[in-house]
Every structure is written in structure tokens, then in C-alpha cells.
LUMSEDO-127549 format. One record per residue (C-alpha): residue in three letters; x, y, z. Coordinates in steps of 0.05 Angstrom, whole numbers. Example, Ala and Ser with C-alpha at 12.3 -4.5 7.8 and 13.67 -1.06 7.14 Angstrom:
! residues 2
<rec residu="ALA" east="246" north="-90" up="156"/>
<rec residu="SER" east="273" north="-21" up="143"/>
This chain:
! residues 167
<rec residu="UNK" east="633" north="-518" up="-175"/>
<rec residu="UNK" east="694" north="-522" up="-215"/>
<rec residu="UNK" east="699" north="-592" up="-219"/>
<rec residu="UNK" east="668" north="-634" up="-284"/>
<rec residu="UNK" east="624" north="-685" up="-270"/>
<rec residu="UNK" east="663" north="-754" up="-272"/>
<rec residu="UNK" east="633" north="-807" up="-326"/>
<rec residu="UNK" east="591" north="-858" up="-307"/>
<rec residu="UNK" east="550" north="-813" up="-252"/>
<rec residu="UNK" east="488" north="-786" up="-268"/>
<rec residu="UNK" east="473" north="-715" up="-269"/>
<rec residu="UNK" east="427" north="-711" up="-207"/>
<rec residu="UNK" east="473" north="-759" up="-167"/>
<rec residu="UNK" east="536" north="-707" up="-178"/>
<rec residu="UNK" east="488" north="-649" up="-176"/>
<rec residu="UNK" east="459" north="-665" up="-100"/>
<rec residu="UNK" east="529" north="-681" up="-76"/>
<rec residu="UNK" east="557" north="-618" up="-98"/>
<rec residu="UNK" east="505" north="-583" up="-61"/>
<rec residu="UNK" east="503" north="-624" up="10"/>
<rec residu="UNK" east="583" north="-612" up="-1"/>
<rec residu="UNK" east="563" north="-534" up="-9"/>
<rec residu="UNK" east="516" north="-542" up="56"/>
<rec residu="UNK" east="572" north="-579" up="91"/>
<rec residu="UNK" east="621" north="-531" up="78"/>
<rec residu="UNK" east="565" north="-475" up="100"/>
<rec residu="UNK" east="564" north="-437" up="42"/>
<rec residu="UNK" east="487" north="-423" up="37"/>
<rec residu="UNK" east="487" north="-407" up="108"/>
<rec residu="UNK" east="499" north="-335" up="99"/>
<rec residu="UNK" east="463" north="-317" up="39"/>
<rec residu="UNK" east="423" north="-247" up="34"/>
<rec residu="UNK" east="347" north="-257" up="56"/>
<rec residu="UNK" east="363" north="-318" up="91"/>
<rec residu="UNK" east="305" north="-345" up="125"/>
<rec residu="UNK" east="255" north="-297" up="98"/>
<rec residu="UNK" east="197" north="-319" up="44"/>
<rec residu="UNK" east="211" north="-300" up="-23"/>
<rec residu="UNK" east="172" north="-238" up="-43"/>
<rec residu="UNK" east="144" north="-258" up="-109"/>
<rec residu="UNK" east="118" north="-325" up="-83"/>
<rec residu="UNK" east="45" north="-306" up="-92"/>
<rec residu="UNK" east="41" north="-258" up="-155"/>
<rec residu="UNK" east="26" north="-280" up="-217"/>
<rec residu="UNK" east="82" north="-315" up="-273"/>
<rec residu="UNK" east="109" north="-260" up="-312"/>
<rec residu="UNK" east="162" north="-275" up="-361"/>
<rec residu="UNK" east="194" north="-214" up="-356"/>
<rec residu="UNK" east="197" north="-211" up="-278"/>
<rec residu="UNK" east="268" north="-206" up="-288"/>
<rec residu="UNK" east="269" north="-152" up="-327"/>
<rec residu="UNK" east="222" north="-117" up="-285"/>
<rec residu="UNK" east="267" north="-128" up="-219"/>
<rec residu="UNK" east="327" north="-98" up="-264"/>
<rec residu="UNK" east="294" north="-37" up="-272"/>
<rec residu="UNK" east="271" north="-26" up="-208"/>
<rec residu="UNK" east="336" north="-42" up="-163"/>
<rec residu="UNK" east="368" north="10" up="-220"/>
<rec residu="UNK" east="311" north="58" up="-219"/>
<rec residu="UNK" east="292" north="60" up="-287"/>
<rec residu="UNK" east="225" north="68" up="-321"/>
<rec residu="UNK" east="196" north="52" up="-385"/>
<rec residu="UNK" east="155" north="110" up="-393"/>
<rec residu="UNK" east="188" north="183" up="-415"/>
<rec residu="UNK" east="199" north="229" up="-356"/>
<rec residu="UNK" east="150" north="274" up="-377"/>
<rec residu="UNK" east="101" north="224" up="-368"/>
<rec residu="UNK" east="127" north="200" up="-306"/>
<rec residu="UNK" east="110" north="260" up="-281"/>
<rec residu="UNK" east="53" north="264" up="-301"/>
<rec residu="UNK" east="35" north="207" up="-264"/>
<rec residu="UNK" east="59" north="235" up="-215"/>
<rec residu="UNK" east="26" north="291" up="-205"/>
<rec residu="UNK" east="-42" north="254" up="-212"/>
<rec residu="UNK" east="-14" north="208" up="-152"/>
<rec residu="UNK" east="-11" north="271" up="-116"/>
<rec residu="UNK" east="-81" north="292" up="-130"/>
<rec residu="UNK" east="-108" north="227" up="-104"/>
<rec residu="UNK" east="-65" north="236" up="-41"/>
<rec residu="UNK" east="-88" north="304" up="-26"/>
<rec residu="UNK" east="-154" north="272" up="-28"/>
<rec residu="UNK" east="-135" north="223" up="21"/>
<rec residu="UNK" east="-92" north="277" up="68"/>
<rec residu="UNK" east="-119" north="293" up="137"/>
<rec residu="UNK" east="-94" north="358" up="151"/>
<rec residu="UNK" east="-88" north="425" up="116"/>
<rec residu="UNK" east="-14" north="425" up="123"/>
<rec residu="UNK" east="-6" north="351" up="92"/>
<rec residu="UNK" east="-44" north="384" up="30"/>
<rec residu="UNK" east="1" north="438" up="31"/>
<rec residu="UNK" east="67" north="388" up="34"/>
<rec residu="UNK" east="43" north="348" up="-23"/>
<rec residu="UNK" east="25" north="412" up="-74"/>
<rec residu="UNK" east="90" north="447" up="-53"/>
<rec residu="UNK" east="133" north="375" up="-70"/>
<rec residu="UNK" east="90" north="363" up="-131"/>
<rec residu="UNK" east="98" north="439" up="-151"/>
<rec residu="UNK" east="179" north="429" up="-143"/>
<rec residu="UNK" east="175" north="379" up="-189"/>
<rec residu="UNK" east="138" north="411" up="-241"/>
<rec residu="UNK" east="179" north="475" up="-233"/>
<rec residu="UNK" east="248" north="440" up="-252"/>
<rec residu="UNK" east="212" north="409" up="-309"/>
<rec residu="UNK" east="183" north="474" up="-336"/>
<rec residu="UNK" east="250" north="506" up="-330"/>
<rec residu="UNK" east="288" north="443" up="-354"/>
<rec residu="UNK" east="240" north="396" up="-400"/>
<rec residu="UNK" east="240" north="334" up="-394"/>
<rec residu="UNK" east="247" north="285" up="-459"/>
<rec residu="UNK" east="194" north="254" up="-490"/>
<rec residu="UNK" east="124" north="285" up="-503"/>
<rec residu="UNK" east="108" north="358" up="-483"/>
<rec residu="UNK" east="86" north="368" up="-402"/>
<rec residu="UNK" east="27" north="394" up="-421"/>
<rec residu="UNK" east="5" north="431" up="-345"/>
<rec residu="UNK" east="30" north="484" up="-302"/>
<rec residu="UNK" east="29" north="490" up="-232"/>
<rec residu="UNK" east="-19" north="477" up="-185"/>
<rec residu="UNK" east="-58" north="535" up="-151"/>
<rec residu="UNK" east="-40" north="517" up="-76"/>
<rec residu="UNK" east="-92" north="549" up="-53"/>
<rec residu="UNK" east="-143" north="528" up="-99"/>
<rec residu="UNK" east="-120" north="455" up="-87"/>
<rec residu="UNK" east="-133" north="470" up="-2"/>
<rec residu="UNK" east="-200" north="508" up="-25"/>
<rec residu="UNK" east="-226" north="446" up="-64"/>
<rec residu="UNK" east="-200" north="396" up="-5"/>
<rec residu="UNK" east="-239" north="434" up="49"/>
<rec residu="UNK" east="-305" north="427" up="12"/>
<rec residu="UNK" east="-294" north="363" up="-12"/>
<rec residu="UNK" east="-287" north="349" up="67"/>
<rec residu="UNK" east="-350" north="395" up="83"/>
<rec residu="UNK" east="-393" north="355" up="27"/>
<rec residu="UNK" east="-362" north="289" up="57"/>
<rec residu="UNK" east="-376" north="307" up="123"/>
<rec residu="UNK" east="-453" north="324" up="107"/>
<rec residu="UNK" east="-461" north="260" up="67"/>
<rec residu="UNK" east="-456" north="221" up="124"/>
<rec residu="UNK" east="-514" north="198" up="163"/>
<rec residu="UNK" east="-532" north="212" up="229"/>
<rec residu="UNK" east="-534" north="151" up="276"/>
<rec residu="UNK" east="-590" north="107" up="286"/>
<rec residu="UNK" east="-628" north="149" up="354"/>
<rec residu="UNK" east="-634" north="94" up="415"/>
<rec residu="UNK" east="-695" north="63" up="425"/>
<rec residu="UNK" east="-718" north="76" up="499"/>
<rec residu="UNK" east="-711" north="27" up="551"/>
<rec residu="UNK" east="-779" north="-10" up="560"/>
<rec residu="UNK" east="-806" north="-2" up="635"/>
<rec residu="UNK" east="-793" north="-54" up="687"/>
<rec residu="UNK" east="-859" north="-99" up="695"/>
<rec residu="UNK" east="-879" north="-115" up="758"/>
<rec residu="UNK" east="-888" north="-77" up="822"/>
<rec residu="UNK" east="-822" north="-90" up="864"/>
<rec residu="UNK" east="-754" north="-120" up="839"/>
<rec residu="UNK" east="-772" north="-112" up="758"/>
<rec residu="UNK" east="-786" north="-180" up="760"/>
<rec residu="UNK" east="-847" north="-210" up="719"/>
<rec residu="UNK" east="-899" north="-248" up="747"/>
<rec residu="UNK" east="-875" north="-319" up="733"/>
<rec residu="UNK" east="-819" north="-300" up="790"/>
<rec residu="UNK" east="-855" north="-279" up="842"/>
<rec residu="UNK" east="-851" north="-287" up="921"/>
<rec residu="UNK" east="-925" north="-318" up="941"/>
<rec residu="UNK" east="-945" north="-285" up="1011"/>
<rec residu="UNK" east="-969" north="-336" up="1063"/>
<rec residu="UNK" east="-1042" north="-319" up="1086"/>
């Protein structure tokens, strides 16, 4: 769009013939996410949604690392309370603890850590009876009513259905 828009033609009359020119030429034809719906269609106006997007392509944050990991490690919490197995609680303590470690022996900047470790084994202790208590809460299902009896002498069948003997 290097050319200047001649005089005499309104803006939207040059504008739309620069772009069916662009279409013509197939220039929006292979543009990234082609086809696909935009991903912000149905959040909420923000007027810093570009700012936002910046700092998440570059992985940035706006919060200190120390409190980042913070966060973090409270994420991890809530997912060991979520995990299914012994060994994913395990995985997510040991990952959490790696974390923690590097920032105990490096800090981080911003405000002091302010926690240590996490006892792995407490952590599993507390999951198992948080499943156990779980696992009591629940009620037992509803017992099945017994089938009523059949009325009727033969075939089950009522008295409205049946066969009338010939004398």
C-alpha cells in the first residue's frame, strides 16, 4: 500500500479497492490462523489486551519471581489435591520442590520467599487421608426396592387379560 490515494476519491472507495486488489493478488490467502476463529472473540473488552498478549508470547510477568513462585507452589497444592495416584503426588512435590530449591540457593528478586520445602511425605500422608475422609463421605447407594410379585395365577397377567374357559 505504497501508493497515495489520488484526489477526488473518497477514502472508503480507494480503501476497498486496495484490498479486493490485495485479495486478487492472493495476499491474505496465506496468512497465519487462516480459517480459524479468533481466540478472544468471546472474552470481555480489555484495553490492555495488547499488552497482555505481549507479555505472554514473551513470557513475562508482572508479578516478582518470588511471588510467582509462590503461586506456584499453591497451584501445586491444589493439584496434588486433584492427583489420582501416589506417584502423580510424588511428581508434582518433587517439581515444585526443584523449584523452590534453586530459589533458596539463588533468590529470587522482589520480596523474601518466605517457605521451605515441602515434606514429601507429609504432602502423600495428608493426600491419602484426605482420600480416606473423601471416600467415607460418600453415601452408599440407594438399596433396590424388590420386584413386586406377578398377580395372577398363570402368565403374570392381571385379571382384566384373562382367557375365559368355555363351560
Amino acid at each position: 500500500m505504497t501508493e497515495r490515494k489520488p484526489p477526488g476519491v473518497s477514502w472508503e472507495t480507494w480503501a476497498d479497492k486496495q484490498i479486493r486488489e490485495a485479495e486478487r493478488r492472493g495476499e491474505f490467502a496465506s496468512l497465519p490462523g487462516a480459517g480459524k476463529p479468533l481466540p478472544s472473540l468471546d472474552a470481555p473488552y480489555d484495553e490492555l489486551w495488547w499488552v497482555r498478549g505481549k507479555m505472554q508470547r514473551e513470557g513475562l510477568s508482572a508479578l516478582p519471581p518470588s511471588l510467582v513462585l509462590r503461586k506456584e507452589a499453591e497451584d501445586a497444592m491444589e493439584a496434588v489435591g486433584r492427583a489420582a495416584t501416589e506417584a502423580q503426588v510424588r511428581q508434582i512435590v518433587g517439581e515444585i520442590n526443584d523449584k523452590l530449591r534453586e530459589a533458596l540457593r539463588r533468590p529470587p528478586e522482589g520480596p523474601a520467599l518466605g517457605r521451605g520445602l515441602f515434606d514429601t511425605e507429609q504432602v502423600v500422608a495428608d493426600w491419602r487421608a484426605a482420600r480416606a475422609a473423601a471416600a467415607e463421605a460418600e453415601p452408599a447407594p440407594p438399596p433396590q426396592a424388590p420386584e413386586a410379585p406377578a398377580r395372577g395365577g398363570r402368565g403374570g397377567r392381571g385379571g382384566l387379560f384373562r382367557r375365559r374357559r368355555s363351560a
